[in-house]
C-alpha positions in Angstrom: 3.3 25.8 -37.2 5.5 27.7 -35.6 5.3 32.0 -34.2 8.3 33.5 -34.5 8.1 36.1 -31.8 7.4 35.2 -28.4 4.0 37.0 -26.9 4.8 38.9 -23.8 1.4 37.0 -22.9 3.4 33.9 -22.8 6.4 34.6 -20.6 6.2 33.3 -17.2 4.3 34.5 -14.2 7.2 35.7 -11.6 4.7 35.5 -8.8 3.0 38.0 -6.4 4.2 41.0 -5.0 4.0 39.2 -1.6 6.7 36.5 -1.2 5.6 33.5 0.3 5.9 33.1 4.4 8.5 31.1 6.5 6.6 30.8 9.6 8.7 30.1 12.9 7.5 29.7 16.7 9.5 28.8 19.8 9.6 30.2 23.4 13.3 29.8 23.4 15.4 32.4 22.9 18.2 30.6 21.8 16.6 29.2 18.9 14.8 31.9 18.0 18.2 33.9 17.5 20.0 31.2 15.2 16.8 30.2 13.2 15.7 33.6 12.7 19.1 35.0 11.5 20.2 31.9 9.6 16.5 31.8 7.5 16.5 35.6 7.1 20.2 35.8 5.7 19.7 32.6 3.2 15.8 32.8 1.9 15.2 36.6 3.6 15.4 37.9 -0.4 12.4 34.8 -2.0 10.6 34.7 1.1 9.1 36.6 4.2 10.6 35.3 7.3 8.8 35.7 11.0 10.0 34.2 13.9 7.3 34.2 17.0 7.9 33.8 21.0 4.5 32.1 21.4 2.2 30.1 19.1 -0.7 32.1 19.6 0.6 34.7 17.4 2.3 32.9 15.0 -1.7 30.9 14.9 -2.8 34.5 14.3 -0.4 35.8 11.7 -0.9 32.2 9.5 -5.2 32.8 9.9 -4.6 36.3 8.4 -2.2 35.0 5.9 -4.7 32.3 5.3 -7.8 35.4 4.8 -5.7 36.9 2.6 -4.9 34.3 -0.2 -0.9 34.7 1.3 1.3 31.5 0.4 2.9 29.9 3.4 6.0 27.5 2.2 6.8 26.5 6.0 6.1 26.3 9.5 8.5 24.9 12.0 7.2 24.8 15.5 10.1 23.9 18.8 10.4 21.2 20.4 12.7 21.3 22.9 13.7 21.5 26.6 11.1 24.6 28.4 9.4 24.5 24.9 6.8 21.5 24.2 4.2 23.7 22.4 5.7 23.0 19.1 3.9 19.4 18.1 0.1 21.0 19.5 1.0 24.1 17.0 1.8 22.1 14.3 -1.3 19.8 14.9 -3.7 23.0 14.9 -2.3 24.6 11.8 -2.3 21.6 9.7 -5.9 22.6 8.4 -5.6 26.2 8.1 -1.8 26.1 5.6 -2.5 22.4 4.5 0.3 22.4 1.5 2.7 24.3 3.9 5.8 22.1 4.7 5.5 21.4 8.6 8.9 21.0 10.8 9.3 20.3 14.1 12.4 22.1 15.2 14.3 20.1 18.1 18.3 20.4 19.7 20.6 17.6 18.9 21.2 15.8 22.0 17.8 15.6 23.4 17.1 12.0 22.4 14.5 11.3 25.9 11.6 13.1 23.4 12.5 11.6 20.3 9.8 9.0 20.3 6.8 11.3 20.4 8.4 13.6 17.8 9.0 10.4 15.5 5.2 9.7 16.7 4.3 13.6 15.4 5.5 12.5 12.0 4.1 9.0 11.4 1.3 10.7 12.3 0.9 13.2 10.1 1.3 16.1 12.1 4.4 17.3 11.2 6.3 16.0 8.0 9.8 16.3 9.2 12.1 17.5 11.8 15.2 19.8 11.3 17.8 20.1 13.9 18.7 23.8 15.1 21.7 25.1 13.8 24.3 26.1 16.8 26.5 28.2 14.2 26.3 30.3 11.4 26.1 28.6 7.9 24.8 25.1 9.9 24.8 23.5 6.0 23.1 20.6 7.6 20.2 22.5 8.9 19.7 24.0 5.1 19.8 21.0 3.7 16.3 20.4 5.4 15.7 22.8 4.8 15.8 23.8 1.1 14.7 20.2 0.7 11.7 21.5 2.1 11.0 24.8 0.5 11.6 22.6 -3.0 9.0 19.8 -1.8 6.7 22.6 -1.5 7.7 24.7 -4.5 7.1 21.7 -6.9 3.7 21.5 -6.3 2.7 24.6 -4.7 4.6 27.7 -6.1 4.6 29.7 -9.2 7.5 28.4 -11.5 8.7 28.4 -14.7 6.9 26.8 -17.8 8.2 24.8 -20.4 5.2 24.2 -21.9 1.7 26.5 -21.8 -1.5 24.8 -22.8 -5.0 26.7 -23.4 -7.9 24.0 -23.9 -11.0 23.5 -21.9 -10.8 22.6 -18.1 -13.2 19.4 -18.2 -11.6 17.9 -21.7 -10.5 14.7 -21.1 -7.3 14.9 -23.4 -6.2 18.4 -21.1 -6.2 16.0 -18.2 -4.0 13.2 -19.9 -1.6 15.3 -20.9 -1.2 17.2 -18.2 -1.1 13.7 -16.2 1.8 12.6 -18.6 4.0 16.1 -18.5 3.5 16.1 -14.4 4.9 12.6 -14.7 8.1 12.9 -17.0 9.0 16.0 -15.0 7.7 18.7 -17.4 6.9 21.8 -16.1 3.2 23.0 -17.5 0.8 25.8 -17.5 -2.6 25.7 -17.9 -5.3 28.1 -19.5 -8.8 27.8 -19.6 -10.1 29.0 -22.8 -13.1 30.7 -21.0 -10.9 32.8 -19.1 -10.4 36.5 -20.0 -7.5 36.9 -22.8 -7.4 33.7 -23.8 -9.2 34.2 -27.2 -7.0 37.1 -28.4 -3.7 34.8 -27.1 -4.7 32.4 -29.4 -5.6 35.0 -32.0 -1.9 36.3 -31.4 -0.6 33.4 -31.6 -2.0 32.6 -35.4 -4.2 29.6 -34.1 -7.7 31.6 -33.0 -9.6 28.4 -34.2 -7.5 25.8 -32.7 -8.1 23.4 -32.8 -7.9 22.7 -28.9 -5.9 21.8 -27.1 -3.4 24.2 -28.1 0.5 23.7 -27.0 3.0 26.5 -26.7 6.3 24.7 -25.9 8.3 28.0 -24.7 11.6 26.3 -24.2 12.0 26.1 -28.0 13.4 29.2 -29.7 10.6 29.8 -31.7 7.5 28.9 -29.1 6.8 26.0 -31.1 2.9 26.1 -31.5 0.8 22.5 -31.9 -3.0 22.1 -32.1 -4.6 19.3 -30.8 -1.2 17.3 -31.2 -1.0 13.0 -30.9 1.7 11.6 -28.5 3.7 11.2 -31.7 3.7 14.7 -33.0 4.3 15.9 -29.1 7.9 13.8 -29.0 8.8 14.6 -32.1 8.7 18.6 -31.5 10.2 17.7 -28.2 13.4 16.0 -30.4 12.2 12.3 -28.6 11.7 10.3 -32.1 14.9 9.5 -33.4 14.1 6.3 -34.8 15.8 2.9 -33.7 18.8 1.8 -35.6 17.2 -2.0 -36.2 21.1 -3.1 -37.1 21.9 -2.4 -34.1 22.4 -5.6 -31.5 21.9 -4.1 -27.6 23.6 -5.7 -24.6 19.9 -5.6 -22.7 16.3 -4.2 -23.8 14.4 -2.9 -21.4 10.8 -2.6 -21.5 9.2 0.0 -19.4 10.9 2.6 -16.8 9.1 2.3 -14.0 11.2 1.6 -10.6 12.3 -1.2 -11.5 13.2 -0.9 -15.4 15.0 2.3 -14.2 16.6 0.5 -11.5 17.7 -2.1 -14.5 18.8 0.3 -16.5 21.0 1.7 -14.1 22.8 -1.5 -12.7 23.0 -1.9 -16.8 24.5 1.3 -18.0 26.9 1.5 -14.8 28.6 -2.2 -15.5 29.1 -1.7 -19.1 26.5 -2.5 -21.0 24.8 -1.1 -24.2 21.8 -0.5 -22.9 18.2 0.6 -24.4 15.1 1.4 -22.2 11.8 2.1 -24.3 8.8 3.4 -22.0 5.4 3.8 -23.5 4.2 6.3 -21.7 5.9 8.0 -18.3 8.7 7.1 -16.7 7.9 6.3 -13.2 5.0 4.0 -13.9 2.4 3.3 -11.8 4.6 4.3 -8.9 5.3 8.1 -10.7 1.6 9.1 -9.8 2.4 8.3 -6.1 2.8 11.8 -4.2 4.9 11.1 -1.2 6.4 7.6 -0.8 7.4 7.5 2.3 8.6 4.5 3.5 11.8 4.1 1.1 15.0 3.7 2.6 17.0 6.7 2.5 14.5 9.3 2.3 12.8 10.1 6.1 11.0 13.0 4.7 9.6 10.9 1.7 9.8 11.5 -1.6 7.3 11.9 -4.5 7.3 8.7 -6.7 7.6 11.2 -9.7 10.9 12.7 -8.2 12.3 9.6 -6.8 11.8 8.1 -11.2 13.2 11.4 -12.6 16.5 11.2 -10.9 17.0 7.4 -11.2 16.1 8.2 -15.6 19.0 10.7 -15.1 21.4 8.3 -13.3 20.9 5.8 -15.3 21.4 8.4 -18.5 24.3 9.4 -17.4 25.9 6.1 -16.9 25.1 5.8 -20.5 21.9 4.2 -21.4 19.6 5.2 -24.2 15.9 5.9 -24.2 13.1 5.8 -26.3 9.8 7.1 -25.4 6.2 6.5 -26.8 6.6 3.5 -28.3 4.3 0.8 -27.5 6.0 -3.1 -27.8 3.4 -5.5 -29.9 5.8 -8.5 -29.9 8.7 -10.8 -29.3 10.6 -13.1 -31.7 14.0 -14.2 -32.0 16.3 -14.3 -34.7 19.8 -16.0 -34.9 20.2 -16.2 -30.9 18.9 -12.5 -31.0 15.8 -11.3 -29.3 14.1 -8.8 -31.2 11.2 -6.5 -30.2 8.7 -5.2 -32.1 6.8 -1.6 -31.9 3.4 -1.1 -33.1 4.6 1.9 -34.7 7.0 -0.8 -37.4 10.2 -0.5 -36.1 12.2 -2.9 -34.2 15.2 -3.1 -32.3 17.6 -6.0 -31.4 19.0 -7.1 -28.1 20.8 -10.3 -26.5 18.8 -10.0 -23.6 15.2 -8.4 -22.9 14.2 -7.2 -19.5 9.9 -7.0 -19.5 9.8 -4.4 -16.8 6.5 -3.1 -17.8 4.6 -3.3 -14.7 0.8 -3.2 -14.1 -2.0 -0.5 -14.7 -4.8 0.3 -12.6 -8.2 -1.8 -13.1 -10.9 -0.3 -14.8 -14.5 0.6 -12.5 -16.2 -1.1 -15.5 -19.6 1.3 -15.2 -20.3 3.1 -18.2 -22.1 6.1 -17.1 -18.6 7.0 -15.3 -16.2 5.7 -17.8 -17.8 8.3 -20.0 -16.6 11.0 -17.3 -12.6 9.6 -17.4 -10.9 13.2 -17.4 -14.3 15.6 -15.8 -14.1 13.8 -12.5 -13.1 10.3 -12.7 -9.6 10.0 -12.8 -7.3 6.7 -13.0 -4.4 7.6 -11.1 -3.2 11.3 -11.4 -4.1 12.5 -7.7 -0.7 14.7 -7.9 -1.4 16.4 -11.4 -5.7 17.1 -10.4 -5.3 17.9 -6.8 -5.0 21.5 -7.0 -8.2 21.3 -8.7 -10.2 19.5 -6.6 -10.3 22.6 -3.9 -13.9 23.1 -2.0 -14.6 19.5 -3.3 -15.9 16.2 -1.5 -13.3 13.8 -3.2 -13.7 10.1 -3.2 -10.9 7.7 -3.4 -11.3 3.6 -4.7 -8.7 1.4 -3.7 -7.5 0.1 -0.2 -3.5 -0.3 -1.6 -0.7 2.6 -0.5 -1.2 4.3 -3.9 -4.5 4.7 -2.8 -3.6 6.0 1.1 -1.2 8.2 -0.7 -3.5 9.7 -2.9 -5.7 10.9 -0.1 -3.2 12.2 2.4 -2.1 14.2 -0.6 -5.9 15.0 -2.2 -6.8 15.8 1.5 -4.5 18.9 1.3 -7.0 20.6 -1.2 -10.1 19.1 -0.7 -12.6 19.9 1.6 -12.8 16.1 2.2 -11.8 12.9 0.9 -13.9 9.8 1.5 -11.5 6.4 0.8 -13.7 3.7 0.3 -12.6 0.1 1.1 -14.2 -2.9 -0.7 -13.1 -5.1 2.8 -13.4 -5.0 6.6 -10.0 -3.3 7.1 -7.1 -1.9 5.6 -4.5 -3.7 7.6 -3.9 -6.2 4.8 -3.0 -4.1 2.3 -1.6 -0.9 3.5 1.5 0.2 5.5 0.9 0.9 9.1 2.1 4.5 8.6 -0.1 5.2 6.1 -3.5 4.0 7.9 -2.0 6.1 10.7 -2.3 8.9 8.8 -5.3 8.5 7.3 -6.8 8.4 11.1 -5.0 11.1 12.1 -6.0 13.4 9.1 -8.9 16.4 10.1 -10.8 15.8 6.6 -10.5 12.2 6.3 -12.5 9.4 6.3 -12.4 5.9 5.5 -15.3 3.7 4.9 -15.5 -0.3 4.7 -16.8 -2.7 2.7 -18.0 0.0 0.1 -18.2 -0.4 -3.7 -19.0 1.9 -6.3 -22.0 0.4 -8.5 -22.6 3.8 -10.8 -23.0 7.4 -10.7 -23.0 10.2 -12.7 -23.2 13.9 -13.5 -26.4 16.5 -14.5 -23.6 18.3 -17.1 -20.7 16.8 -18.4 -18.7 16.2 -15.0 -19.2 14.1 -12.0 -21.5 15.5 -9.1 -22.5 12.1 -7.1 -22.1 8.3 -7.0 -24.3 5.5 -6.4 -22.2 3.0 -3.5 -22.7 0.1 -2.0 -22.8 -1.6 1.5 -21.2 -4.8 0.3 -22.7 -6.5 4.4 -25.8 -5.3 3.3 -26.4 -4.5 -0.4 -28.2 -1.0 0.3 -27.4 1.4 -2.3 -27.1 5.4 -1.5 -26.0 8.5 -3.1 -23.0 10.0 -2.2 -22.2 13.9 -3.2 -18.7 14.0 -5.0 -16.9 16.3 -7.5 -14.2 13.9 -8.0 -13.6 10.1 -8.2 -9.4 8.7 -7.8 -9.9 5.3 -8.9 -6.7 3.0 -7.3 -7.5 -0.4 -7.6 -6.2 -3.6 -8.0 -3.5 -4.5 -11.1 -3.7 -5.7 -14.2 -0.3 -6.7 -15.8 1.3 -5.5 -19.7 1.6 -8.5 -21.0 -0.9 -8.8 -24.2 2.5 -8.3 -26.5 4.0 -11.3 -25.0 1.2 -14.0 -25.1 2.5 -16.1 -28.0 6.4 -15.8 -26.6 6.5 -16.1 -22.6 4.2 -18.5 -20.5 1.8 -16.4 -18.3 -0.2 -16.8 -15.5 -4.5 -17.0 -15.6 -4.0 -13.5 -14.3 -1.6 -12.6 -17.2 1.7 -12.3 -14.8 5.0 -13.5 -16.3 6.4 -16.7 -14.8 9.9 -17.2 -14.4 11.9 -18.8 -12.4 10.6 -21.4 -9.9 7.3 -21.1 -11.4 8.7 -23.1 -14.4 10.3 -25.7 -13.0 7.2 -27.6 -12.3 6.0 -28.4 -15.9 8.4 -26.4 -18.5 8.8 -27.5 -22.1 11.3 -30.2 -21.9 13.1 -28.4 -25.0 13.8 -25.2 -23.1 15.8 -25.9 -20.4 16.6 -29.0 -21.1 20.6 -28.1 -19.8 19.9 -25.9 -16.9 17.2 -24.3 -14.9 16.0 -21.1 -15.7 17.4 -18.4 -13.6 15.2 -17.2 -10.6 14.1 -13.9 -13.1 14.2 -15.7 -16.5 10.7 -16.2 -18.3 10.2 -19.8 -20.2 12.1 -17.6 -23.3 15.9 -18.1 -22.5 17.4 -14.6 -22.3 14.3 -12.7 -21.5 13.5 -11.6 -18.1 10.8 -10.2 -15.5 11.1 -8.0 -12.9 8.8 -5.6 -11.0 5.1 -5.8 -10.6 4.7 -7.7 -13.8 6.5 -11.0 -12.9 4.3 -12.6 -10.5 4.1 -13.0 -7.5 6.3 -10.2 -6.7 5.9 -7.6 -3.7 4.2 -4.1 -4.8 6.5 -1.9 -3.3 9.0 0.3 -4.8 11.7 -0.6 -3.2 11.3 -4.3 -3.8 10.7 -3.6 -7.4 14.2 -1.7 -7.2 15.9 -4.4 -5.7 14.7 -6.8 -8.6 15.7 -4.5 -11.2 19.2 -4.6 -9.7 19.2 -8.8 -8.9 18.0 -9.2 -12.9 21.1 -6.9 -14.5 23.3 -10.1 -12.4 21.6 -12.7 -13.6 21.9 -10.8 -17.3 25.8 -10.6 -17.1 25.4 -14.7 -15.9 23.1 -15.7 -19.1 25.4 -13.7 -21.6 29.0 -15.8 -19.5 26.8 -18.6 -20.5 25.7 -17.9 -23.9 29.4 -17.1 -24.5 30.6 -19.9 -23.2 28.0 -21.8 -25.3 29.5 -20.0 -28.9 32.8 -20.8 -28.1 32.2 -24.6 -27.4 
């Protein structure tokens, strides 16, 4: 159903009367001069800009601000010649602002002290470092920072809303939703139906019984209005479910858009050809629920695997490649030299070439009594959509991978404290250096080893403590938690494919090398298979679903990329194969 006139209730929350704080100290005069007047005259009118002469008082303005509920978007601290105080004052205000984006100012030139700034920020202390400006309009120096008040705004400030949803706090389909629209780059509002005004919202908006959850999607000129909507019925009042044209014969098909699918898709779309990507889900995959990657090239600051998906989708759209979302593939056949893939929803679509980019999902705990709590505690994934919500909790991360190191650094920012628990000795084998730094470093952090979660549970209907253990010596104790991020191991898409590609015992797609030891004579009986083609001619892997592939983004983008060449090779082929 639809309300024809927009509540007032509904419009947007512009924010408090208080702008949010730009926090700057430095003993030098210099810098305090340019900083202070270039901030002031670009962001004086959004935020409040001080600039201090010593850290004491910028410690004492940021404890008030802190009392006081005030937002702080950023602190920069100097670090230059006759001013060293900056990295100790960014160290001791990292737990009192903990979402506030840290800088450490420093003067181009002064290369002797760039190692234990770099140091500062592998270390968590500081999360990048801006150069001062020596002239008015230094566009450089904005750069950095805007990139840092928008880092910050994304999660932290008050923003507009495309969609509002009122449901209940602890109801599992509120958290998966609000998981998928945090993922394809949707901005969403939540309301808890026991807050005051919610009832006579609903009542105003014709749905006082719900049923909940209850959507409001406000970019729509009518505030389209859905209760308790499917996936389906949410894409199609978003305009997403233009059906396939199963006539149609694609160039490539790619199946999932995750890093590398996207990556695919873009190499695709930019070198001519028709291009479909269908994703199932989110696009960003498993990496879109990482908060800050931050050891891909090109990005020193990092980047949120959400951000870093959403602009390769739009690339790779604007070279020309189509999409379809929510639609979940059930099978592979071919017909007349053309692949076609099936949807569980019917429908079909045709392609010369299939790309399986579909990637891997997080394994299941397996323990009933918190499987039943998915959504009111436990969470798979979604440590950037629940963090705010996790504030005065003792959090507990599962996994010992960087999704899971990622997770807490970015959990740690809300949580009173964030336990990571490690099934092994160490987490040198499966984590980047930086990370494990970090996690170290971090004042509400701790990491414990050879841990495993064996049960748990809660005295309502959400988590409050799990049962874990000591793996050296079997002992069992409670532990006190509110929430549960479970990041474990992988488990590859691949069910739709088991009659049509040859899999490993794991379920990961061999291609390649892999086949060359024992492949049906019949299949590539005239050549090998290309390093990325499956034992079905024409259909590739790439990503974290072809095995034995790095898990890393940037590998995965690479491989999305070195499949779109091998493509253009198999169709020369198949061409030169017709004309023969």
């Amino acid at each position: 159903m639809t309300t024809p006139n927009p509540a007032d209730s509904l419009a947007s929350d512009p924010g408090s009367d208080d702008p949010p704080l730009i926090v700057v100290a430095t003993s030098d005069d210099r810098t305090r001069h340019l900083v202070g007047d270039e901030l002031r005259r670009r962001y004086g009118t959004d935020y409040a800009v001080s600039v201090h002469d010593n850290t004491a008082a910028a410690v004492e303005q940021l404890t008030d601000a802190s009392s006081a509920g005030r937002q702080v978007a950023l602190i920069l601290g100097g670090f230059m010649a006759g001013d060293r105080d900056g990295i100790n004052f960014l160290r001791g205000v990292r737990s009192i602002h903990p979402t506030a984006k840290r800088g450490v100012m420093v003067v181009w030139g002064d290369f002797a002290n760039a190692d234990e700034v770099f140091d500062a920020i592998g270390n968590g202390i500081a999360e990048f470092l801006i150069i001062r400006p020596e002239h008015p309009r230094d566009e450089e120096f904005h750069a950095g920072i805007t990139d840092a008040l928008a880092d910050w705004f994304s999660t932290d400030g008050t923003g507009f809303e495309a969609v509002r949803m009122i449901g209940e706090r602890g109801d599992p389909r509120c958290y998966e939703l609000r998981d998928n629209f945090s993922r394809n780059h949707i901005p969403v509002g939540f309301c808890d139906i026991s807050e005051p005004g919610t009832a006579e919202m609903l009542e105003e908006l014709g749905v006082p019984d719900g049923p909940l959850p209850v959507l409001v999607l406000l970019f729509t000129p009518d505030n389209t209005v859905l209760t308790n909507p499917t996936d389906i019925e949410i894409a199609d009042a978003f305009g997403l479910m233009s059906p396939p044209d199963e006539h149609e014969v694609h160039d490539v098909v790619i199946i999932g858009a995750g890093p590398s699918g996207l990556a695919a898709a873009v190499y695709a779309a930019s070198e001519g050809l028709k291009t479909l990507v269908v994703e199932q889900q989110a696009v960003g995959g498993q990496a879109g629920t990482s908060s800050l990657i931050r050891n891909y090239p090109g990005f020193p600051k990092g980047i949120s695997g959400a951000k870093l998906a959403y602009r390769a989708f739009q690339q790779a759209w604007t070279f020309g490649a189509q999409f379809l979302f929510l639609r979940v593939a059930s099978g592979l056949q071919i017909e007349d030299d053309v692949r076609v893939v099936e949807f569980e929803d019917g429908s079909r679509v045709r392609s010369r070439t299939v790309v399986v980019a579909t990637g891997v999902t997080y394994r299941m705990l397996g323990i009933p009594e918190l499987e039943e709590l998915v959504g009111r505690g436990v969470y798979y994934g979604a440590a950037v959509s629940q963090a705010p919500s996790t504030a005065g909790h003792d959090v507990v991360v599962v996994g010992g991978g960087n999704s899971a190191g990622q997770a807490a650094m970015h959990l740690s920012k809300y949580a009173d404290h964030v336990t990571v628990m490690v099934r092994g000795e160490t987490l040198a084998v499966s984590m980047s250096e930086y990370l494990i730094r970090e996690l170290n470093t971090a004042p509400n952090i701790s990491v414990r080893y050879n841990a495993e979660v064996v049960g748990g549970g809660g005295g309502g209907d959400s988590l409050d403590h799990l049962l874990v253990r000591d793996r050296s010596t079997q002992a069992v104790d409670r532990v006190e938690a509110r929430d549960l991020f479970v990041l474990i191991g992988s488990e590859p898409r691949t069910e739709w494919l088991d009659k049509s590609v040859l899999r490993d015992d794991w379920g990961f797609l061999m291609t390649g090398t892999d086949l060359t030891a024992a492949p049906p004579a019949e299949i590539f009986a005239a050549r090998p298979p290309l390093p990325f083609e499956t034992s079905n001619p024409g259909v590739f892997a790439t990503g974290d679903v072809r095995r034995g592939t790095v898990k890393r983004v940037a590998s995965a983008v690479g491989g999305g990329a070195i499949t779109i060449q091998q493509i253009h090779q198999y169709l020369e082929m198949a061409r030169r194969d017709a004309a023969s």
